[in-house]
C-alpha positions as CSV (number, residue, x, y, z in Angstrom):
1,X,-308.4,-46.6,80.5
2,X,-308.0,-47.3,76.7
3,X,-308.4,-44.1,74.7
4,X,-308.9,-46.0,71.3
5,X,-312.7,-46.2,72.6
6,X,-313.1,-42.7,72.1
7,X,-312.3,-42.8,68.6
8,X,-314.4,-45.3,68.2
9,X,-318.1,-45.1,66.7
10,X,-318.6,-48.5,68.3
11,X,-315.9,-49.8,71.1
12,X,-317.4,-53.1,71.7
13,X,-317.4,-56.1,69.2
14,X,-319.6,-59.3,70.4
15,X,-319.0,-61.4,67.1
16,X,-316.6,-61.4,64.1
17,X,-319.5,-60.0,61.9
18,X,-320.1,-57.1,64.2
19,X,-316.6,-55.8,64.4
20,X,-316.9,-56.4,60.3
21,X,-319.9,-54.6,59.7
22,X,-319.3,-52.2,62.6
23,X,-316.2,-50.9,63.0
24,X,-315.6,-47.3,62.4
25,X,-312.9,-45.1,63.6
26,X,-313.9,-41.3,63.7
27,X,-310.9,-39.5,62.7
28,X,-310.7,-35.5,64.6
29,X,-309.4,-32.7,63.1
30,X,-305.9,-31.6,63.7
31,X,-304.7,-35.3,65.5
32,X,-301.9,-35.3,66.8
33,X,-300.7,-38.8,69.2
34,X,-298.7,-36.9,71.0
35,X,-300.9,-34.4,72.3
36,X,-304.4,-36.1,72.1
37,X,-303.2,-40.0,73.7
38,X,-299.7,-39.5,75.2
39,X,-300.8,-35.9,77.4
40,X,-304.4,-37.1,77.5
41,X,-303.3,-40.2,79.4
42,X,-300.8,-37.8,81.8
43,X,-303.6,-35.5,82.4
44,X,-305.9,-38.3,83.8
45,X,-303.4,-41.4,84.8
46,X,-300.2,-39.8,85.1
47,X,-298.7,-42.7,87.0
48,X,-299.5,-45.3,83.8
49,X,-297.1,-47.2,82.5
50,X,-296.5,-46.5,79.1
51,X,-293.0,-48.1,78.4
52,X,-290.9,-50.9,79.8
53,X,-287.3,-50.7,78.5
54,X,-284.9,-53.3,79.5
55,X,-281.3,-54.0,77.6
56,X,-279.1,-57.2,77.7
57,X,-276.9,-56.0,80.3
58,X,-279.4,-56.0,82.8
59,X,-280.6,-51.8,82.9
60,X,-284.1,-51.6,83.2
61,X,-286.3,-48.5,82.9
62,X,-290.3,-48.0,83.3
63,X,-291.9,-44.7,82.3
64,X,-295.3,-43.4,83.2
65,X,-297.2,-41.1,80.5
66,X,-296.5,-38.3,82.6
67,X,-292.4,-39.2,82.4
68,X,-293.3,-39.7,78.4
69,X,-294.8,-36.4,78.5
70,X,-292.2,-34.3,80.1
71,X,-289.6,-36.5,78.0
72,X,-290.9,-35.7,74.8
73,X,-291.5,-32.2,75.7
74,X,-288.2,-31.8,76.8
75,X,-286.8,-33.6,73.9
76,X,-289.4,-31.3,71.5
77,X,-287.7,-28.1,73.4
78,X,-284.1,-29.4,72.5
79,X,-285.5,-29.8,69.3
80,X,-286.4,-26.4,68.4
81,X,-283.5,-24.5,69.7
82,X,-281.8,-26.3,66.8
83,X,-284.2,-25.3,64.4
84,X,-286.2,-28.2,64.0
85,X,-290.0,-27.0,63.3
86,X,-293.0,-28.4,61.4
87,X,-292.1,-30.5,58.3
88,X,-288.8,-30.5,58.6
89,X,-287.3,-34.2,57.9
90,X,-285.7,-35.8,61.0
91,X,-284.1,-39.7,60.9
92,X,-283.7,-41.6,63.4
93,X,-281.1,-43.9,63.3
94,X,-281.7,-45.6,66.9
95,X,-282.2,-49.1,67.3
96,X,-284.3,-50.0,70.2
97,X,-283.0,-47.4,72.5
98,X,-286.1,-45.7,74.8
99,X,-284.6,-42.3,73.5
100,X,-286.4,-43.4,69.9
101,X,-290.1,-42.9,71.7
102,X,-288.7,-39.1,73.3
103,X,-287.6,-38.4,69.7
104,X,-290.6,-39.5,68.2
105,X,-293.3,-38.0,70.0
106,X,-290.9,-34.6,70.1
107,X,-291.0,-34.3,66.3
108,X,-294.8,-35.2,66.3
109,X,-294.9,-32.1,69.1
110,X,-293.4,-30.0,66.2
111,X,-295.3,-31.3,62.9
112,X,-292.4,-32.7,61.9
113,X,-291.6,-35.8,59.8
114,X,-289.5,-39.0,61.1
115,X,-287.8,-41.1,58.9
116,X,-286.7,-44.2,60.9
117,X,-283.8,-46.2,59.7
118,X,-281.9,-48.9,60.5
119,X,-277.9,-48.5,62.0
120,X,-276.9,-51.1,59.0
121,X,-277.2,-48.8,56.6
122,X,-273.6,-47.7,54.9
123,X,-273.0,-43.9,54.4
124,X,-274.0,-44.8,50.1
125,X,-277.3,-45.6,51.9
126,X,-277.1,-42.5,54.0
127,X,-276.5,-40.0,50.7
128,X,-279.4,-41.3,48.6
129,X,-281.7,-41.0,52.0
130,X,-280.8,-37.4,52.3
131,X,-280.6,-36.2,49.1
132,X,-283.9,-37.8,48.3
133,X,-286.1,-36.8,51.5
134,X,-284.4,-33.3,51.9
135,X,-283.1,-34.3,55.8
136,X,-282.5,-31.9,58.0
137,X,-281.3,-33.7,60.8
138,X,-280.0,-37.3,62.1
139,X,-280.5,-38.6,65.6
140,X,-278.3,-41.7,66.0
141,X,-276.7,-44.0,68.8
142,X,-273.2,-43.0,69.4
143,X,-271.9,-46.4,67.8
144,X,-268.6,-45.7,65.9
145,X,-269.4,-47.3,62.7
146,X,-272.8,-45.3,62.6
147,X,-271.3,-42.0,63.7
148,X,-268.3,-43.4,60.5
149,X,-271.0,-43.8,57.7
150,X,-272.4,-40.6,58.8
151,X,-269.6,-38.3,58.8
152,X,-268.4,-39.8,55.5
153,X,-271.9,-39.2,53.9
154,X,-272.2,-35.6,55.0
155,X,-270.3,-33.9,52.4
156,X,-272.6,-35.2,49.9
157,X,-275.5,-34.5,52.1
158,X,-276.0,-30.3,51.4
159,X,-279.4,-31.0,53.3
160,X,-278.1,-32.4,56.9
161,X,-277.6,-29.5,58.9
162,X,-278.1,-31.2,62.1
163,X,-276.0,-34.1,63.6
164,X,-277.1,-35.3,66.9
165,X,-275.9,-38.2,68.7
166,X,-277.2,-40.0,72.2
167,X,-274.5,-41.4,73.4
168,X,-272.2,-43.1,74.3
169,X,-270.2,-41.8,71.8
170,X,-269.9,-38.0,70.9
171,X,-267.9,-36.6,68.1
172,X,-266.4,-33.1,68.3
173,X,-268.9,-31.4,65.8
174,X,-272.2,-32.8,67.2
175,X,-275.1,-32.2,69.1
176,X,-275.0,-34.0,72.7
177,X,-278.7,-35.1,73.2
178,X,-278.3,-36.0,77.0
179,X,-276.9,-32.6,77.7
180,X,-279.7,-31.0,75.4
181,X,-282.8,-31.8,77.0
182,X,-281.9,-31.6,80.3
183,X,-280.8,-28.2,79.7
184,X,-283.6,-27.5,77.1
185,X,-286.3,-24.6,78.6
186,X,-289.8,-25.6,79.0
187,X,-291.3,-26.5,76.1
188,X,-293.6,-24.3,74.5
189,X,-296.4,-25.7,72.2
190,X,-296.9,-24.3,68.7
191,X,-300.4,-22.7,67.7
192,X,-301.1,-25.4,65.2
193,X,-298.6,-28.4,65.7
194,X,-299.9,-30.2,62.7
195,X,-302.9,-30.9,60.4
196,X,-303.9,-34.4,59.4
197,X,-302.7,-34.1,56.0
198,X,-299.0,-33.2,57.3
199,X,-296.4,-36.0,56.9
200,X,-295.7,-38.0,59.9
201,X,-293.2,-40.4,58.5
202,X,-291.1,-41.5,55.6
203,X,-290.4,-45.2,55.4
204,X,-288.0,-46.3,52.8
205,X,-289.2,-49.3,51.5
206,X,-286.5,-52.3,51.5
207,X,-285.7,-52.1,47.9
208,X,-286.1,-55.6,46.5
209,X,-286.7,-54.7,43.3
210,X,-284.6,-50.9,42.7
211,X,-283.6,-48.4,44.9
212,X,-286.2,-47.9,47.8
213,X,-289.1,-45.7,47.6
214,X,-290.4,-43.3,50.2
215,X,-293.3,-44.0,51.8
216,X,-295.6,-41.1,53.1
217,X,-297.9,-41.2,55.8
218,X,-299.9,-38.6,57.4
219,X,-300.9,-37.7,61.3
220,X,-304.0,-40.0,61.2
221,X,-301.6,-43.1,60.5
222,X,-301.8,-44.0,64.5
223,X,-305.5,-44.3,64.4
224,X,-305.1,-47.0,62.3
225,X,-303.3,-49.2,64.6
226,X,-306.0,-49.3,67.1
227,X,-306.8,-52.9,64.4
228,X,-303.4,-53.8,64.5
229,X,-302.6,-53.8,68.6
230,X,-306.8,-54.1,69.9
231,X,-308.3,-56.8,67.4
232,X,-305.0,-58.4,65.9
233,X,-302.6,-58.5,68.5
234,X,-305.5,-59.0,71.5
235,X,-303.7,-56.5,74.1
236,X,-305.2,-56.1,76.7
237,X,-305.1,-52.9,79.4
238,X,-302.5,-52.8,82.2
239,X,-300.9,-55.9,79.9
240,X,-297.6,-55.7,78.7
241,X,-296.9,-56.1,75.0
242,X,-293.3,-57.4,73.1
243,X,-292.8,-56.8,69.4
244,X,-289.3,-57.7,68.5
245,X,-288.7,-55.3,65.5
246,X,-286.2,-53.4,65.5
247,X,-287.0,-49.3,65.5
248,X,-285.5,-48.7,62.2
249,X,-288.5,-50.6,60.4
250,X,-292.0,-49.6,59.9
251,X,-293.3,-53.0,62.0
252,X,-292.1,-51.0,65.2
253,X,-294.9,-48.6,65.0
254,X,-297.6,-51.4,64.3
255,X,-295.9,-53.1,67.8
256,X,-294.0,-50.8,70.0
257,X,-296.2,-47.5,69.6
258,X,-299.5,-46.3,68.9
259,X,-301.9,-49.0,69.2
260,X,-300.6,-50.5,72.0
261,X,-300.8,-47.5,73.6
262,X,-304.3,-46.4,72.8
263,X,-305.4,-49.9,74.3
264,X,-304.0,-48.8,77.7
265,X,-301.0,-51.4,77.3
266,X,-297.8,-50.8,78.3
267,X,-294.8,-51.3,75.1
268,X,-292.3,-53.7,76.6
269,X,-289.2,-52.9,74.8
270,X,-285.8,-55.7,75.0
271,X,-282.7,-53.9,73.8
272,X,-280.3,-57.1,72.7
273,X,-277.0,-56.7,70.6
274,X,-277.4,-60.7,69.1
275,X,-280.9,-62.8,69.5
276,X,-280.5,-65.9,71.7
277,X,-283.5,-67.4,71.9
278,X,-283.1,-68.9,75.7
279,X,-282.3,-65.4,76.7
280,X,-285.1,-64.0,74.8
281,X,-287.7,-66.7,77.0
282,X,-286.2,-65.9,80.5
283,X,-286.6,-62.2,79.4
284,X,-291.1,-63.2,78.3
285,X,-291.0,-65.3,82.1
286,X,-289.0,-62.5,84.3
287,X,-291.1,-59.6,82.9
288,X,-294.5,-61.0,82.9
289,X,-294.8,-59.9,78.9
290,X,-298.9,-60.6,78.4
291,X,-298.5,-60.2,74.7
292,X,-295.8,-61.4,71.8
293,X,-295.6,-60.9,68.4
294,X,-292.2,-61.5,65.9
295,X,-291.9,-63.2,63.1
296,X,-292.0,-67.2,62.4
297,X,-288.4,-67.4,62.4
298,X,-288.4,-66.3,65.6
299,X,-290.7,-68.7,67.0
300,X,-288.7,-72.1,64.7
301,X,-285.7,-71.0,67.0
302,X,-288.1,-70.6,70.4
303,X,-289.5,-74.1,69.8
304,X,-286.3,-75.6,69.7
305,X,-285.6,-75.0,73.5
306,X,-286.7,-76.3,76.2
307,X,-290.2,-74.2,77.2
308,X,-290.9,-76.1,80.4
309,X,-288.2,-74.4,82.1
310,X,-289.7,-71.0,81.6
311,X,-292.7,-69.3,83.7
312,X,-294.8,-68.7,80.5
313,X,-297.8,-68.4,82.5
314,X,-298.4,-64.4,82.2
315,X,-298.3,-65.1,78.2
316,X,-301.9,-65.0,76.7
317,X,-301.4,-64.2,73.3
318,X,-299.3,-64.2,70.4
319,X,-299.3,-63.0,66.7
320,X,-296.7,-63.6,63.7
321,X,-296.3,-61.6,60.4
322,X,-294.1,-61.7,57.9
323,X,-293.9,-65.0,56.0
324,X,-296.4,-67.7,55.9
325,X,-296.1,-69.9,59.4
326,X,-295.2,-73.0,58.9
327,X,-298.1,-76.0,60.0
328,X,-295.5,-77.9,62.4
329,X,-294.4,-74.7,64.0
330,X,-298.1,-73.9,64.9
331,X,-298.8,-77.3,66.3
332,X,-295.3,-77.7,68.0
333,X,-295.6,-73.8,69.9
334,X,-299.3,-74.8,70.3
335,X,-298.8,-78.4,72.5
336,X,-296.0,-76.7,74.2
337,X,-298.0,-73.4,75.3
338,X,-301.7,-73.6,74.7
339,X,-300.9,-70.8,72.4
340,X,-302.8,-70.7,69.1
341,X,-300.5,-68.1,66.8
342,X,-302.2,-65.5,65.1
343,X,-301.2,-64.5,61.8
344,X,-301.7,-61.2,59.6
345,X,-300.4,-59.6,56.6
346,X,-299.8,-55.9,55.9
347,X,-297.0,-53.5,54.1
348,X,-295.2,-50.5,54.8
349,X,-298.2,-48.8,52.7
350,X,-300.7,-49.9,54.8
351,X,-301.6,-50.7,58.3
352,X,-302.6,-54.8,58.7
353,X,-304.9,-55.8,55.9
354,X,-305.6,-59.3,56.5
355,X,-305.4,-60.6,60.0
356,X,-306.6,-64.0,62.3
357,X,-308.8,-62.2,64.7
358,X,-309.8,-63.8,68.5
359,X,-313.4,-64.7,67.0
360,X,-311.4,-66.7,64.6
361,X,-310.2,-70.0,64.2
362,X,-306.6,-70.2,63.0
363,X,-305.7,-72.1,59.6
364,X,-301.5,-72.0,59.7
365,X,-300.3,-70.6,56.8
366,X,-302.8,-68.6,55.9
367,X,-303.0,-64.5,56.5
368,X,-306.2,-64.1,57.6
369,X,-309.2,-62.0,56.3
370,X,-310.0,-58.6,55.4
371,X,-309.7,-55.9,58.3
372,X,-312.6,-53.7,57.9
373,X,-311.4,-50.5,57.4
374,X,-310.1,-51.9,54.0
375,X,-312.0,-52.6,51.0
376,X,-309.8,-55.8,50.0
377,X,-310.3,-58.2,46.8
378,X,-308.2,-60.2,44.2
379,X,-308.1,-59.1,40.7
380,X,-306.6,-61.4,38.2
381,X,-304.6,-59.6,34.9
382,X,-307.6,-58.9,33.1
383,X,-308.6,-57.1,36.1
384,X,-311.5,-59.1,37.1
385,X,-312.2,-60.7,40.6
386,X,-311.3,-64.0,41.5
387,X,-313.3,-66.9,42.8
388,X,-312.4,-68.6,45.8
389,X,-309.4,-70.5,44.6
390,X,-307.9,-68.8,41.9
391,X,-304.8,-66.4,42.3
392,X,-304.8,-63.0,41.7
393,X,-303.3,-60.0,43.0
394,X,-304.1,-58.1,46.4
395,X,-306.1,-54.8,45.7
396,X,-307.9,-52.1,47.9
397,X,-310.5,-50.5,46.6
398,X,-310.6,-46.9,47.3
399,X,-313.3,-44.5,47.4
400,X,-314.0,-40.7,47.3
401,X,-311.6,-40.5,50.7
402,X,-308.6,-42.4,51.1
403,X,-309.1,-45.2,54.0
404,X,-307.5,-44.7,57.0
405,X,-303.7,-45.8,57.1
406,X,-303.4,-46.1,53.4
407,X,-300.2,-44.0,52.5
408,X,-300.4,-40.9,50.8
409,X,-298.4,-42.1,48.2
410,X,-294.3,-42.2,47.4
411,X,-292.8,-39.3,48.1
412,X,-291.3,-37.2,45.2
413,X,-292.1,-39.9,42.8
414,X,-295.1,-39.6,40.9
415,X,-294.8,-42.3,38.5
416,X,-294.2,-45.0,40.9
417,X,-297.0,-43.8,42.8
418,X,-299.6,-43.7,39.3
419,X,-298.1,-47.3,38.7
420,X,-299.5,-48.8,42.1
421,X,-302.7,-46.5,42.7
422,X,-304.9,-46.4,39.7
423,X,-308.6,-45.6,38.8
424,X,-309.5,-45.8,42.7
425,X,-307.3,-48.9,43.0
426,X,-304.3,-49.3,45.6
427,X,-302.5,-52.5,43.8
428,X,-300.2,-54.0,46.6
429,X,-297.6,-56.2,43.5
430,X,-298.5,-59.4,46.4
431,X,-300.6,-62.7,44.7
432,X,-302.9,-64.6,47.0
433,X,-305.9,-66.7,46.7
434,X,-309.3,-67.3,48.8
435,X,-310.6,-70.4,50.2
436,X,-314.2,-70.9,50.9
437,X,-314.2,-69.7,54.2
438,X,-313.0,-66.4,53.2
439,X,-309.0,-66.9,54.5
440,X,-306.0,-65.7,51.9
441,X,-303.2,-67.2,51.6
442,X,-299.7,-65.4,50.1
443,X,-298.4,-66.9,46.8
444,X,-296.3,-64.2,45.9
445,X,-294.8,-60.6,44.6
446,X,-296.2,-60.3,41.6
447,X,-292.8,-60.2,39.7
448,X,-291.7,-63.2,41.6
449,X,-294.7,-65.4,40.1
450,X,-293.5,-68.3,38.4
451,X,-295.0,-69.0,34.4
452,X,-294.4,-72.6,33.4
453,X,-296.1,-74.9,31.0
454,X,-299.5,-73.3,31.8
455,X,-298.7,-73.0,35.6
456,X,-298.9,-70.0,37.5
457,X,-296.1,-71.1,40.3
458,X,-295.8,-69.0,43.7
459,X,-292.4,-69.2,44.8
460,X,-293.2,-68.6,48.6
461,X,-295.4,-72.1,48.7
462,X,-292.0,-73.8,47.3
463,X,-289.9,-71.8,49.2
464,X,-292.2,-73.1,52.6
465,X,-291.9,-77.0,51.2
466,X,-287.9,-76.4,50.9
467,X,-287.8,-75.2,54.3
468,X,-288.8,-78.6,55.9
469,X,-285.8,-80.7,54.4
470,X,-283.2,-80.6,57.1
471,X,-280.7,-79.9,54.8
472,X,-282.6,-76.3,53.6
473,X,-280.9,-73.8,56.2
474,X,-282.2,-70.7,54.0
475,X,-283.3,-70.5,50.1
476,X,-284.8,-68.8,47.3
477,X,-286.9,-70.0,44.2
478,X,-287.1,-67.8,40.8
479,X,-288.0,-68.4,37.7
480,X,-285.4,-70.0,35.0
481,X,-285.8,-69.4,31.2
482,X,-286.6,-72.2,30.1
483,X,-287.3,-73.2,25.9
484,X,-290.2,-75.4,26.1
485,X,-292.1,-74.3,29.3
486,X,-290.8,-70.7,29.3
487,X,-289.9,-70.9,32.5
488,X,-289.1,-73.5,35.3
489,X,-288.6,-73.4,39.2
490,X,-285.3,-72.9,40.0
491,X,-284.4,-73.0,44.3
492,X,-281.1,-71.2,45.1
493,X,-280.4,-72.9,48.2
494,X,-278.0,-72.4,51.4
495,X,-277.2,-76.0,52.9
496,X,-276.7,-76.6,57.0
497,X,-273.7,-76.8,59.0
498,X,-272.5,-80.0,57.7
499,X,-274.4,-80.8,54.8
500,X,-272.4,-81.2,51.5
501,X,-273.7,-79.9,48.3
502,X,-273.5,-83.1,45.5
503,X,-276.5,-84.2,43.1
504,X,-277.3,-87.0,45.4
505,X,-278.5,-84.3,47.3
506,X,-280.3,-82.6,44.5
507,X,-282.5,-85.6,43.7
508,X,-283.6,-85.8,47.5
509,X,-284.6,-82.2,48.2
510,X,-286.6,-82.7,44.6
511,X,-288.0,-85.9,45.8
512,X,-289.1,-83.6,49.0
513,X,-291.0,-81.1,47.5
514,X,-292.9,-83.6,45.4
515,X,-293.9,-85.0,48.4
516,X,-295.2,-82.1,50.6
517,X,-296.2,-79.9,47.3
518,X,-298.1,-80.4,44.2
519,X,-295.3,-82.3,41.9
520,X,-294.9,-80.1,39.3
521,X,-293.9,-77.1,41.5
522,X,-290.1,-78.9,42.4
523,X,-287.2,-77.5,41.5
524,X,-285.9,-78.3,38.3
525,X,-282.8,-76.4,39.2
526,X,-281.0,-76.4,42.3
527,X,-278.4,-74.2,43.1
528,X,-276.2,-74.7,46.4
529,X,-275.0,-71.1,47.7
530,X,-273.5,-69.8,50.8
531,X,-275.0,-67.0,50.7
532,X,-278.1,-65.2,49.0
533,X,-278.4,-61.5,48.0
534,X,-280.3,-59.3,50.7
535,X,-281.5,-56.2,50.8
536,X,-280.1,-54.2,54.4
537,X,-283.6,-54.7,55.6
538,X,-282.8,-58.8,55.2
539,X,-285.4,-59.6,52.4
540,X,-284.5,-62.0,49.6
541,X,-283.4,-59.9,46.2
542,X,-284.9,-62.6,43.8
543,X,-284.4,-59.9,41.1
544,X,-280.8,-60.2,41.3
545,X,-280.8,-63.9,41.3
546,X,-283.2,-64.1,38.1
547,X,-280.6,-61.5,36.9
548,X,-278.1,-63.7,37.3
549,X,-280.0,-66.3,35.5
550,X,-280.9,-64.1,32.5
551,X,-276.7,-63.3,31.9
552,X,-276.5,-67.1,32.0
């Protein structure tokens, strides 16, 4: 069974123009995943597989939707005898452990509002989390430095009321989660668990450019995943699907979650400590994973082993997100598995916005088209649309009601909020253009877009040309003041495992670019590195390096 039909207007698609012109999700009152897919799907398979957990140390775990419903409920029950109740704020620090799905679909049981974070972040990170959503409480792994940052930040936290930790560690002054809901009473469902306009998460956004913003999403925001997992990721019922992301990040949802799961597909969930891409192929043969999506880094370290001594026969279909794909990555995982990857583009905002869908013929590189339940164009600066060809910036139009998955806005912050959505317009900051068959392809942040001599300069097309000298283990191109062309391209570069820095060097990366890019987009400036500024999320902070540059 796959329940996203029933939210459908139309559940079958015989062409890429009808799924454009047809689909239509019909959004109920009052939904709630938890209650209208997770218990629907115990009430009439109970025996389903909804999750496949496995870890690196060889523990494996399947549960049914009835085990995810008497999980959750448990957890939900646990929950409230803390005082946990509608819109209270919850994070979740828990990296891929299966307890993040109980925890989840308990606080959506209670209208209350996850905020999923990542175990990097340091208890400065912590402070400014809870004093700026108000949380309540923090479910985390028992890892010492996570339990460390948090216990330092919770002076300075006069929110947190609620420590909770899963094991295996358990400090003296916290809640023992494992003991909790296996003692909690049966659960007992509140007369209205939520309305659609209640908050259902709070994603911090990676903070590339200031301190990270809170993004706010309401109770319809799995509906709008039915795209992401049915008509971009191609799952398929009784299949089992493997997003890599991590929990703490808002790309778990679109992969490990709601979509999947309204498509009748089981989440497949690998719980490693350090990625080894051999391990990570025995793991895609030995578990019959059906579906695959991580980002192209991923797949430049899976094309570098062997693949013909891995079963890859279940594997029908993968996806990629993230940053552009490289061409020879395509065409080397393509000759080596009959795999055409399919790429999409989306933010934290949003659900996927542009995607390659199965009616579609791949172009590497490029993001795809407009999903339909976005109204998607380019606007140059004077706010007029583009052509095919020319750059401009990512927009989605909005009408009298807000499209389904859009975010509500950032939370507590008004002015960032007027900044992005104006007169009816969702500006995304991302530069592409349109080629004649409709495909966009990424040029950029909008602050990150180069000026020089005339030329508009995307960093990310540099950035992809850099990448393909053997030298180029990791780099960054900004924009340099510059007297005469006001700016130039400048690469910040980290070399390889035995390359040397020298200007020898300099001249043949330079002479590379020219070569696989137009020639005016090489770096004028190159500057070796061994290290570039990241946010905790592992994004590039160019602002800092063009801060660097101005100070110079």
């Amino acid at each position: 069974m796959q329940l996203y039909k029933n939210y459908l207007v139309q559940d079958h698609f015989h062409s890429l123009e009808d799924f454009q012109q047809n689909f239509k999700v019909k959004v109920p009152d009052n939904f709630n995943f938890a209650y209208d897919v997770v218990d629907e799907y115990a009430r009439l398979e109970p025996q389903k597989t909804a999750l496949v957990w496995i870890n690196d140390e060889g523990n494996h775990h399947t549960f049914s939707y009835l085990d995810l419903k008497e999980k959750s409920e448990a957890t939900a029950s646990y929950f409230q005898s803390l005082g946990i109740q509608r819109g209270d704020k919850v994070m979740l620090i828990l990296k891929r452990r299966y307890e993040f799905w109980f925890a989840c679909l308990a606080l959506h049981r209670l209208g209350a509002t996850a905020i999923p974070a990542t175990h990097l972040l340091t208890s400065k990170d912590i402070i400014y989390r809870c004093k700026a959503a108000s949380i309540k409480a923090i479910v985390c792994v028992g890892e010492a430095l996570v339990l460390e940052h948090i216990q330092k930040a919770q002076p300075l936290c006069p929110s947190l009321e609620i420590k909770i930790s899963i094991g295996p560690d358990l400090p003296p002054d916290w809640e023992d989660f494992q003991a909790g809901i296996q003692q909690a009473p049966p659960f007992v469902k509140p007369e209205l668990p939520s309305e659609n306009s209640d908050l259902l998460y709070l994603y911090f956004t990676s903070g590339t450019t200031g301190q990270p913003k809170m993004v706010a999403h309401d109770y319809t925001y799995p509906l709008s995943h039915i795209i992401t997992a049915s008509f971009w990721h191609n799952v398929k019922e009784d299949g089992r699907h493997l997003t890599v992301a991590d929990t703490g990040w808002a790309k778990a949802v679109w992969g490990k979650l709601y979509g999947q799961m309204l498509a009748g597909c089981s989440v497949f969930v690998y719980e490693h400590q350090k990625f080894h891409p051999g391990e990570l192929l025995k793991v895609l043969s030995d578990y019959k994973v059906t579906s695959f999506c991580a980002p192209p880094t991923i797949y430049r370290f899976l094309i570098r082993e062997d693949l013909s001594q891995y079963d890859l026969s279940a594997l029908k279909y993968c996806t990629t997100a993230g940053e552009a794909l490289n061409p020879k990555v395509y065409d080397t995982f393509y000759q080596q598995t009959g795999i055409r990857l399919m790429e999409a583009f989306g933010q934290t905002e949003t659900a996927v916005q542009l995607a390659t869908f199965p009616w579609m013929a791949p172009k590497p590189g490029s993001m795809g088209i407009p999903v339909p339940i976005y109204d998607i164009d380019l606007l140059k600066p004077d706010g007029t649309s583009c052509e095919d060809g020319e750059q401009g910036q990512i927009i989605i139009r909005v009408g009298e009601k807000s499209p389904l998955g859009l975010f509500k806005g950032y939370y507590r912050d008004e002015v960032q909020t007027r900044q992005v959505w104006q007169n009816g317009i969702y500006y995304t900051g991302d530069i592409a253009w349109r080629d004649e068959d409709g495909y966009y392809w990424f040029v950029g942040r909008a602050d990150d877009v180069i000026k020089s001599s005339g030329y508009r300069i995307g960093p990310f097309e540099v950035e992809s040309a850099l990448m393909t000298h053997p030298a180029v283990v990791e780099c960054a191109v900004t924009g340099a003041p510059d007297e005469i062309r006001g700016q130039v391209v400048k690469a910040t570069i980290v070399l390889a495992p035995g390359r040397s820095a020298s200007e020898e060097l300099k001249k043949e990366i330079q002479n590379h670019v020219k070569q696989i890019t137009a020639p005016y987009k090489y770096p004028r400036i190159i500057e070796f590195v061994a290290e570039l500024p990241k946010t905790i999320s592992g994004k590039i902070r160019r602002v800092e390096i063009r801060g660097e540059e101005r100070k110079n």
